[in-house]
C-alpha positions in Angstrom: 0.0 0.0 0.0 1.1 3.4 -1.1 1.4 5.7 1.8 1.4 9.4 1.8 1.2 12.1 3.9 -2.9 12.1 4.3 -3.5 8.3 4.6 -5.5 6.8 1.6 -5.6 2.9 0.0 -3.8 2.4 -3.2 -6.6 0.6 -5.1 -9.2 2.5 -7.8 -11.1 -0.4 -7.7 -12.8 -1.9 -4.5 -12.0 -5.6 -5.6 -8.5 -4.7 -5.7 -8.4 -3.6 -2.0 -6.3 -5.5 0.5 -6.9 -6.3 3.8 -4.2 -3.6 5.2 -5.9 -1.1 3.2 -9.7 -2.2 4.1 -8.2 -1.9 7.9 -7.1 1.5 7.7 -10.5 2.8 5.9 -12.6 0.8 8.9 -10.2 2.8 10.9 -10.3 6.0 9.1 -14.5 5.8 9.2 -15.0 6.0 12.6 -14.4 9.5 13.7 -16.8 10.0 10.7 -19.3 8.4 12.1 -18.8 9.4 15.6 -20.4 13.0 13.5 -23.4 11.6 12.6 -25.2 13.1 15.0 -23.9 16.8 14.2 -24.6 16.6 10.7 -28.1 16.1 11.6 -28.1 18.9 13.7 -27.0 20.9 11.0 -29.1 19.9 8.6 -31.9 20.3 11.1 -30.2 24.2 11.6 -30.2 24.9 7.7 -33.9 23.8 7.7 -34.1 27.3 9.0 -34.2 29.1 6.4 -36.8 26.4 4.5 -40.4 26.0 4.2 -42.8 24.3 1.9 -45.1 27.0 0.0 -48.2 28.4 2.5 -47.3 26.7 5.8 -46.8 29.1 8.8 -43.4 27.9 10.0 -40.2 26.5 8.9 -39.4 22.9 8.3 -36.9 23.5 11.6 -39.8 25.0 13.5 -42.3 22.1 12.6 -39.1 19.4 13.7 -38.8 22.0 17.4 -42.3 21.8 18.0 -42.5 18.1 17.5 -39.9 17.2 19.6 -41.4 20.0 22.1 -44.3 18.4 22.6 -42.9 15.0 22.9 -40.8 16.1 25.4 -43.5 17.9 27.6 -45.8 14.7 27.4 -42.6 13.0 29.5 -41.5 10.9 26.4 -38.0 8.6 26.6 -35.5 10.5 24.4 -35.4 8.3 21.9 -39.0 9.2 21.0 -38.1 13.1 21.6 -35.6 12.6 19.0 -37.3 10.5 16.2 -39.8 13.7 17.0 -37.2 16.0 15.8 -35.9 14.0 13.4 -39.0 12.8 11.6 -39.3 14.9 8.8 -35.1 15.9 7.8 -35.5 13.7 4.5 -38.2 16.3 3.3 -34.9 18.4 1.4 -34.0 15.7 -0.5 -36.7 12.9 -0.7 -39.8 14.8 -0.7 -41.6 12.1 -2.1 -40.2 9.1 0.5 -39.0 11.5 3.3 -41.0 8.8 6.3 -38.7 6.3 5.2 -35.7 8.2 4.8 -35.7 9.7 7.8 -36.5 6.2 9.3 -33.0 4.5 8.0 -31.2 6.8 9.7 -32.5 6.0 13.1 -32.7 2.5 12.4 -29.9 1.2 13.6 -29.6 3.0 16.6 -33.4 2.9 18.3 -35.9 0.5 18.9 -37.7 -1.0 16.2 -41.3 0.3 17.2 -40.2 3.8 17.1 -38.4 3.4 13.5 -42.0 1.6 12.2 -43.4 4.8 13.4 -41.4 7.1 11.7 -41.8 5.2 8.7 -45.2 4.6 8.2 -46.3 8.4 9.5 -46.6 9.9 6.4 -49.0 7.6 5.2 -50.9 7.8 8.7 -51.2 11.5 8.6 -53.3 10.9 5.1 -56.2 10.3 7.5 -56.5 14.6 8.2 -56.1 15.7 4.5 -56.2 12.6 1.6 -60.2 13.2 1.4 -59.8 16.8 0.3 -57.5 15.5 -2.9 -60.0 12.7 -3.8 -57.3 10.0 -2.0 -58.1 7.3 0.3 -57.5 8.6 3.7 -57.8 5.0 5.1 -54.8 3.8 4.0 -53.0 3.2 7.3 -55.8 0.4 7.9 -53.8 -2.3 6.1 -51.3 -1.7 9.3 -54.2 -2.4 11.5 -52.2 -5.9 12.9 -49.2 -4.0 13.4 -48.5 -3.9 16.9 -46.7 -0.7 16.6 -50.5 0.5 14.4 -51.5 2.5 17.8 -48.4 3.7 18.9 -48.0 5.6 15.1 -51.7 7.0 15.4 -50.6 8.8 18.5 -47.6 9.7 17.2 -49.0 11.7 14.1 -52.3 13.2 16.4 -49.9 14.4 19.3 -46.8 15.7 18.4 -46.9 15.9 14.4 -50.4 17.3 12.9 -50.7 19.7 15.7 -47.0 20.9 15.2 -47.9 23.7 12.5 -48.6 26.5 14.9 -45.9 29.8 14.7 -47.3 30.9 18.6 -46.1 27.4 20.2 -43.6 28.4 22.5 -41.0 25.3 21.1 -37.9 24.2 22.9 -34.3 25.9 20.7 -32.4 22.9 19.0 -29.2 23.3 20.7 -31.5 22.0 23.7 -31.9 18.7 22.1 -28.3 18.3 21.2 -26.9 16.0 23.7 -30.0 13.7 22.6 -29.3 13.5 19.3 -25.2 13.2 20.0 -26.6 10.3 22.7 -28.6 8.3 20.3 -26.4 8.3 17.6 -23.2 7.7 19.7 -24.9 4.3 19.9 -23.5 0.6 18.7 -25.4 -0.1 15.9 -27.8 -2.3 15.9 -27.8 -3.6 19.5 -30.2 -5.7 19.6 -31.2 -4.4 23.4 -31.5 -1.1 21.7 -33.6 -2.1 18.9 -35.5 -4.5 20.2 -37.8 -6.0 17.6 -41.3 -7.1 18.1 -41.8 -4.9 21.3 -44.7 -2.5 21.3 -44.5 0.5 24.8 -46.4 3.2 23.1 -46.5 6.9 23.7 -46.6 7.7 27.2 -49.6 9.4 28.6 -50.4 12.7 27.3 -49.7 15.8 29.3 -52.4 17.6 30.3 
């Protein structure tokens, strides 16, 4: 392996790699990923400056608000984050953002709050689909799910309400050590995501 003065592999072409140089780059990749969790929070902080057309508040403001109210109704922080995380893939896959923001968390939460995340954009349907002539019903082929209530409450409690520009909303560099937390995470730990197990919301504030 060639070396130089900023370490890099010698190979153009993956399948010529050796195992010396796939070593370094599994070295290399770690402080990367140990940043995860700040490039969310900037991409979260650029979301600023962006809305969609004719809502009230920014994208940033809806993800504060979210993750406001999940953390007022005494949520566990992974659900406080997947709150403020839930809709970062709406830059860059409007069309799929549910599931793009899900894949991020999923290997560092538990599996019923990933389903959620997921599935809420189809779920949310139920308050506007009727208007465009769409089936607003949709989430009822999820009905077996055991994670089916858990994503109603989700989208009724801290996303469809999460709109309003007089919510007095938590700042984001509140929810950093969350979000650095989460992601600072083994992946996929099974104790962390813990498939098949269904807690819910917690009980709403009142």
């Amino acid at each position: 392996m060639t070396k130089t003065s900023r370490q890099q592999v010698a190979f153009t072409q993956m399948k010529n790699g050796t195992r010396e140089e796939y070593e370094l780059l599994h070295k290399l990749e770690a402080p990367y990923h140990q940043g995860t969790a700040k490039r969310l929070l900037a991409e979260l902080a650029r979301q600023g400056d962006e809305t969609l057309e004719g809502y009230k508040i920014s994208r940033l403001q809806h993800a504060l608000q979210s993750a406001t109210r999940a953390r007022r109704d005494g949520a566990e922080s992974d659900w406080v984050v997947a709150a403020l995380l839930h809709d970062i893939g709406d830059g860059l896959a409007p069309q799929n953002h549910d599931k793009f923001a899900a894949e991020i968390m999923r290997p560092f939460m538990r599996e019923e709050i990933t389903w959620v995340v997921e599935h809420h954009g189809i779920f949310q349907m139920v308050y506007y689909a009727h208007h465009l002539g769409w089936d607003r019903e949709l989430r009822q082929k999820y009905a077996d799910s055991p994670y089916y209530q858990a994503c109603v409450d989700f989208c009724e409690r801290w996303d469809q309400s999460s709109f309003d520009p007089d919510y007095p909303m938590d700042p984001l560099d509140s929810f950093a050590a969350e979000v650095e937390a989460v992601f600072a995470r083994k992946a996929w730990d099974g104790q962390v995501v813990q498939a098949g197990v269904a807690l819910g919301l917690p009980t709403a504030a009142t």
